[in-house]
C-alpha positions in Angstrom: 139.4 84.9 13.5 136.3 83.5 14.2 137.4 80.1 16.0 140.1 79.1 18.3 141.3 76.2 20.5 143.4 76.0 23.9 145.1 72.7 25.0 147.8 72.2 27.6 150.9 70.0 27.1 153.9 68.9 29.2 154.3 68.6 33.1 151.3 70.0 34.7 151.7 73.2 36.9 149.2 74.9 39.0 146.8 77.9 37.5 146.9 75.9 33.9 143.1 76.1 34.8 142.5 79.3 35.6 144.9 80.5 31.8 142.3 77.8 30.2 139.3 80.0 32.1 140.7 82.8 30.9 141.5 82.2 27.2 137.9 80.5 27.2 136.1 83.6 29.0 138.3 86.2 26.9 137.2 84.5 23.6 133.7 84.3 24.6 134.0 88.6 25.7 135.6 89.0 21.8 132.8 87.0 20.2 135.4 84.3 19.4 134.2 80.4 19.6 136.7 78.3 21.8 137.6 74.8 21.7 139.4 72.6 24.2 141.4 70.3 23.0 142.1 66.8 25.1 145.2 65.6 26.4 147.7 67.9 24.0 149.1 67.1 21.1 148.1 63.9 21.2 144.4 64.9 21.4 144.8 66.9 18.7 146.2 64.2 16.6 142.9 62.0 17.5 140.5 64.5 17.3 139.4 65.2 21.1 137.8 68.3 20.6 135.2 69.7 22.9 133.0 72.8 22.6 133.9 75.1 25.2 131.2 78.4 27.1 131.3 80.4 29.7 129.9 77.4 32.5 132.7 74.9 30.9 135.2 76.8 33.2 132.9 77.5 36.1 134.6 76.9 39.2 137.7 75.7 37.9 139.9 78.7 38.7 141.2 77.5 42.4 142.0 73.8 41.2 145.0 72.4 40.4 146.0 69.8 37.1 144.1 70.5 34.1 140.6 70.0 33.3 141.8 69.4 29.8 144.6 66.9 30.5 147.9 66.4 29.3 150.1 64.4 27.4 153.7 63.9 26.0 153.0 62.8 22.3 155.8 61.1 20.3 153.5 60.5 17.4 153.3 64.9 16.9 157.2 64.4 16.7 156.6 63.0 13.0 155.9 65.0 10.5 153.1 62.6 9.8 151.4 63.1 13.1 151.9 66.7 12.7 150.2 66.4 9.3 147.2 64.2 11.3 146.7 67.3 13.7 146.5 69.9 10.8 143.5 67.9 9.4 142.0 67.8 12.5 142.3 71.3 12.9 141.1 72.1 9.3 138.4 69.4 10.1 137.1 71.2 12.8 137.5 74.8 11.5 140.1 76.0 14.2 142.1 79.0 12.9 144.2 79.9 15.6 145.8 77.6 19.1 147.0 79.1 22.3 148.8 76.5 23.9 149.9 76.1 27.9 152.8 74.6 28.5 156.3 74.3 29.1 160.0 74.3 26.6 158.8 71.4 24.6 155.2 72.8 24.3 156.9 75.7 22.2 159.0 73.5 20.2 156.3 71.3 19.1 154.0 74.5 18.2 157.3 76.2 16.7 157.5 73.6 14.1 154.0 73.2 13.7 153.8 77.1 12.9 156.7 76.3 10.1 155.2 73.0 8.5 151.4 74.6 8.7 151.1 78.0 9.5 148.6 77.8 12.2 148.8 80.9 14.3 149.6 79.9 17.9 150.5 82.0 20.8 151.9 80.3 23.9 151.3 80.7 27.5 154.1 79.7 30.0 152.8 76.6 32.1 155.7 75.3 33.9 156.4 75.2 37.7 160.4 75.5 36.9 160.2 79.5 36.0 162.9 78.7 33.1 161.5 80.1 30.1 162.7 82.8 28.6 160.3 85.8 27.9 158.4 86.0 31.4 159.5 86.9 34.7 157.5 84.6 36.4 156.1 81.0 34.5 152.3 79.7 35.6 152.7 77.1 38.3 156.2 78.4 39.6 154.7 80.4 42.6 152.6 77.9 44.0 155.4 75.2 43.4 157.7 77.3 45.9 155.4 77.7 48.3 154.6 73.9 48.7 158.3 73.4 48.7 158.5 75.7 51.2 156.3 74.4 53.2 157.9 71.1 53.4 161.2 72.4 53.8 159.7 74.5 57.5 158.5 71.2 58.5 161.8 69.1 57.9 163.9 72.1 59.6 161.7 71.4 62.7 162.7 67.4 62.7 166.5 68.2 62.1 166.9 70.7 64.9 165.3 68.3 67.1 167.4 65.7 66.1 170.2 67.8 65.6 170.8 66.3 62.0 171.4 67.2 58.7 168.9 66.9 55.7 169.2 66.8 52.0 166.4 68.2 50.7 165.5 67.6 47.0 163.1 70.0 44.7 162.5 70.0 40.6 164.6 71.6 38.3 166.7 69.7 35.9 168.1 72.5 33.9 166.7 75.3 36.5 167.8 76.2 40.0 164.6 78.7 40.3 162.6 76.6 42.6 165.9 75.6 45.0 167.1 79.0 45.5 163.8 80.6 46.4 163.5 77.7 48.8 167.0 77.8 50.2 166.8 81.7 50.9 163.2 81.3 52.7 163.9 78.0 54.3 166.9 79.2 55.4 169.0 76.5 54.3 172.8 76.4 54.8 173.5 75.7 51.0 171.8 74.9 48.1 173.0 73.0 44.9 171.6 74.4 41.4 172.6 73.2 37.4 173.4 77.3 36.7 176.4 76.8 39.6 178.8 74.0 40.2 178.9 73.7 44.1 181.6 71.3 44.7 181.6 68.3 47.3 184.2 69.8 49.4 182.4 72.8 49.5 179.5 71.0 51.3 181.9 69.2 53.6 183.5 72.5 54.5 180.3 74.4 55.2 179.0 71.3 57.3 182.2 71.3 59.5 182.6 75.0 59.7 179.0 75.1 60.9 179.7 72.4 63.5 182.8 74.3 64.4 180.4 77.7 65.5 178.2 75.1 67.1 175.3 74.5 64.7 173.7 71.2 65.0 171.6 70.9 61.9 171.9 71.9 58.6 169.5 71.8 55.6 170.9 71.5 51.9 168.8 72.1 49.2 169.3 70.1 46.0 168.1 71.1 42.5 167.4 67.6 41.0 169.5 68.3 38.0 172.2 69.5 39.9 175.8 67.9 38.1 176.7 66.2 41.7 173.8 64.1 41.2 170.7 63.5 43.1 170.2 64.5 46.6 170.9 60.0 47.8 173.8 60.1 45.2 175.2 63.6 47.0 174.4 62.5 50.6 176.3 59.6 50.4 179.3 61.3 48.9 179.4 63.6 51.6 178.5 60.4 54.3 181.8 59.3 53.0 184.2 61.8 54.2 182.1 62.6 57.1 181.1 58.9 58.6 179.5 60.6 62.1 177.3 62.7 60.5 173.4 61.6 60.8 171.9 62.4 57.1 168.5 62.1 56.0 167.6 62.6 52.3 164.0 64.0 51.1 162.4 63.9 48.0 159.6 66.0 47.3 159.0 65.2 43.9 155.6 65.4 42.1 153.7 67.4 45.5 155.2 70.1 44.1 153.0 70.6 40.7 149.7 69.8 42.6 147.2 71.6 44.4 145.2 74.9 44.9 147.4 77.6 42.9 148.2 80.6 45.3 146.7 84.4 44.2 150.2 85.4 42.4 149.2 82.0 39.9 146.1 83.3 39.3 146.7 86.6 38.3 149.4 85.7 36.4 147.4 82.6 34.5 144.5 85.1 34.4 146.1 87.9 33.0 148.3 85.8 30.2 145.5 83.9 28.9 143.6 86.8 27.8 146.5 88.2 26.8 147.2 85.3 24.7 143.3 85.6 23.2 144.0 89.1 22.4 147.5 88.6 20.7 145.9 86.3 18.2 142.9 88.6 17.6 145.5 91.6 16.8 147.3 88.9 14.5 150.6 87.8 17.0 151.6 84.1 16.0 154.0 82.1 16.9 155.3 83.7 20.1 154.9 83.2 23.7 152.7 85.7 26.2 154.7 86.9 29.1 155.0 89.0 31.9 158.7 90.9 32.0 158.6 94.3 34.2 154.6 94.0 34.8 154.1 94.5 31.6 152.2 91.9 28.9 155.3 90.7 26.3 155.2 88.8 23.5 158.8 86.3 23.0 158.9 84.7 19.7 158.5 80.7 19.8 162.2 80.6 18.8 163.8 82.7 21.6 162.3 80.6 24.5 163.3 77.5 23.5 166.9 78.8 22.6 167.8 81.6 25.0 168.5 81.0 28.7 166.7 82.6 31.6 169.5 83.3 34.0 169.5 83.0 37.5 170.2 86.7 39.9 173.8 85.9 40.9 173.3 87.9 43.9 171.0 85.1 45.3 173.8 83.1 45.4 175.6 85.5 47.7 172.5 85.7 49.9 172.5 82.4 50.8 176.1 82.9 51.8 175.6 85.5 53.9 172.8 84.4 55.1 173.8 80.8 56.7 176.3 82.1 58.8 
């Protein structure tokens, strides 16, 4: 393999720069030409190649985003745009892909793989940590630790205040950024998709707290939580408890930018050259992970189908630990 091209796709997560300095900088070591690719699949649909070295990455490591861009592409969807991107590859002599990115990412590349046969190895971009094949996914650190952030500062304004705050993070399908956040914010409860927490539960814990004399609660809210969203859940609760003062937070999109911590780093660092090197020693169509501390390589197939569980014991913690 003589030529090979990186691109990242999906919902951007910090240290997708530093995998793309790293798959860049490990081809370069192997003697391999490299190839950014703009704005996904998309790009690669259009054409937007550009010629990558060793400067093209050059103090890129500590930013957050992508240098590269990204894109949701409906057009790749088609067989005809998939066809589009294989000429373009072809065009451009690319002969293998590693690709950063999220669920989606891997099911676009896993049908690319089965239409075209391009050899493609994945590396897990995503701030929600729910891929399967990888401990930890690039982004998810940093995410937690902005969240975490917040959630310190709104704790300070509700014990003032003596109120109660509903504080929403990401994670439609994935509770992994709300428990981390509950447990270290110290939150009283936390909703999450993996575990139905029921209304009355809230209103219990709220009234039992107030019972022991606590005077302000935090509930953290994964956004894809089956009571709805953190307004739609306040305002249930609001309903049976009309004296309680609520405030809702949202902390949305802050929480896939900025300056990726050292654990992103390592971790982008460590799977882009492992992704590099998979392809060299003839891996395809499988996604580079970290399980144990150890480099893993998950078929395409398993982490889009299998589910990345949640420790139940983190449920008990928070339990335990809001008392």
């Amino acid at each position: 393999m003589k030529r090979i091209a990186v691109f990242t796709s999906g919902g951007d997560a910090p240290g997708m720069n530093a995998c793309i300095r790293a798959v860049v900088r490990s081809a370069i070591y192997h003697g391999v030409e490299v190839y950014g690719i703009r704005r996904g699949f998309n790009g690669m649909i259009k054409g937007e190649f550009i010629k990558m070295d060793s400067s093209s990455v050059s103090n890129t490591i500590q930013k957050g985003g992508t240098i590269l861009k990204s894109a949701r592409s409906k057009e790749f969807m088609t067989p005809e745009g998939r066809q589009k991107a294989f000429e373009q590859l072809q065009k451009h002599g690319i002969e293998g892909l590693v690709a950063i990115g999220g669920n989606g990412t891997f099911a676009g590349a896993n049908t690319f793989y089965q239409e075209h046969g391009i050899p493609c190895i994945g590396a897990p971009g995503t701030i929600d940590n729910d891929l399967y094949g990888t401990d930890f996914t690039i982004g998810y650190d940093t995410a937690v630790n902005t969240a975490l952030d917040a959630i310190d500062k709104i704790r300070d304004t509700a014990d003032s205040h003596e109120r109660v705050f509903f504080v929403e993070v990401m994670g439609r399908d994935s509770g992994y950024i709300a428990m981390p956040c509950a447990i270290g914010g110290g939150a009283e409860i936390v909703m999450i998709p993996e575990t139905h927490t029921p209304i009355d539960m809230v209103i219990d814990t709220l009234q039992n707290g107030w019972k022991r004399s606590k005077t302000s609660f935090i509930i953290i809210v994964a956004e894809g939580d089956e009571e709805g969203h953190a307004p739609d859940i306040a305002a249930k609760v609001q309903a049976s408890i009309p004296e309680m003062d609520a405030r809702v937070t949202i902390l949305g999109h802050v929480q896939r930018g900025g300056s990726p911590t050292a654990a992103d780093r390592m971790l982008a660092s460590e799977i882009g050259i492992g992704a590099v090197e998979g392809l060299l020693n003839g891996k395809k169509n499988v996604m580079a992970g970290i399980v144990n501390s150890k480099l893993v390589y998950t078929p395409f197939l398993d982490t889009i189908t299998k589910r990345k569980l949640i420790n139940p014991r983190y449920n008990r913690m928070v339990e335990i630990l809001s008392v």
